[in-house]
N, C-alpha and C positions, 0 to 999 in steps of 0.2 A: 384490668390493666395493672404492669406493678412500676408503677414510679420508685421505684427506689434503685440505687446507686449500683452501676455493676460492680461484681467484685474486681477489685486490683490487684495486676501480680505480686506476690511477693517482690519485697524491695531484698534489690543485691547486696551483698557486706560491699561496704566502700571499705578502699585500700591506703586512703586519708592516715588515719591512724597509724597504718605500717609506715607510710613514706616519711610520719615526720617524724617518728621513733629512725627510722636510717637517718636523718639529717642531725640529728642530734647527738647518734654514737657518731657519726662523721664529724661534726664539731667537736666533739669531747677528744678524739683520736689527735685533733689537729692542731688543738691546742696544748695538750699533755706528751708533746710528740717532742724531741729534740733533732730539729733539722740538722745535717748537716754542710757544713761552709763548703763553696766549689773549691776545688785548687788553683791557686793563679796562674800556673802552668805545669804542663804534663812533666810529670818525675818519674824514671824508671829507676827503682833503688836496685843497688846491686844486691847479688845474693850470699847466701852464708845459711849455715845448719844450726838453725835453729828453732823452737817451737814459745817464745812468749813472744806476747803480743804488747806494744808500748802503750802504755798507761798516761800520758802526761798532756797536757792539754795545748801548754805552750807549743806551737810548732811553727818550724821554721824551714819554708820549701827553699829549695839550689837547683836551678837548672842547670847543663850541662857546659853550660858558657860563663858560670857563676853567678849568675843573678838571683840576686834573696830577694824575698816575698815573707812578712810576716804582718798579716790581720792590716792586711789594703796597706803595709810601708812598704816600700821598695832598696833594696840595696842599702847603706849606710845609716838611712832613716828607719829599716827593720830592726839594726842591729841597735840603736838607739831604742828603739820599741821597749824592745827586748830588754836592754839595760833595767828599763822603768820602772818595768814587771817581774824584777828577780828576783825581787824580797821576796814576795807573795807566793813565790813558786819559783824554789830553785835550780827545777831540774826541766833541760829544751829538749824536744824534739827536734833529729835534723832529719827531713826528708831530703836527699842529695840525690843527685842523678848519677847511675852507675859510669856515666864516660864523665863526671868533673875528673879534673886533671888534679892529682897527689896536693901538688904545691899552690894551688889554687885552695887545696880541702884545709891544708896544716896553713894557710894563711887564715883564712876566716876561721877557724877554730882560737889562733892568737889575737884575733880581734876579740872575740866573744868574750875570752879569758880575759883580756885589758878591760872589754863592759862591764866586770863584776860576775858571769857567770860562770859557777864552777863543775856544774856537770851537764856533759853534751848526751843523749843517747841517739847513735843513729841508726834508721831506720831501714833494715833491709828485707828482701823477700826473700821467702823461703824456697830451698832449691828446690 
């Protein structure tokens, strides 16, 4: 009689190890990542020929009805925002929508200029 133990199948590779190597580049990813900010409302810029792309961090969205949005202020209180932060960085983005109206643009432009800021770049797409 053999009293002794049957053999046992080989044991499977666990997959342990791979799973927690992917949660880890997926933490590392997630944190090393720079989201970016939603827009407070849809902006269609108008177009124009050109090929660089705006560098500046400040920005400052315009609906087409002229309503400013900068970093959660609204309207007067953007543009105050914006005053605040002009030292530190003197040059705006203006994301404008292609139907604002001229005299509505060269109005908030003389605003911005009375805030202290003296250079606007805005933002168009390309044709």
């Amino acid at each position: 009689m053999d009293f002794s133990e049957p053999p046992r199948p080989p044991r499977a590779e666990s997959i342990v190890p791979m799973i927690n190597v992917v949660f880890l580049l997926l933490i590392f990813f997630l944190m090393t990542s720079n989201l970016v900010r939603p827009e407070p409302f849809e902006v269609t810029p108008p177009t124009a020929a050109t090929d660089t792309e705006p560098q500046e961090e400040l920005v400052l969205f315009v609906d087409k009805s002229g309503r400013m949005s900068f970093d959660g202020a609204e309207d007067t209180a953007a543009v105050q925002a914006l005053a605040g932060l002009q030292a530190q960085q003197p040059v705006v983005q203006l994301r404008a929508d292609a139907q604002l109206e001229a005299r509505v643009l060269a109005g908030l432009l003389r605003d911005l200029a009375t805030a202290g800021l003296v250079r606007v770049d805005l933002v168009v797409a390309p044709e």
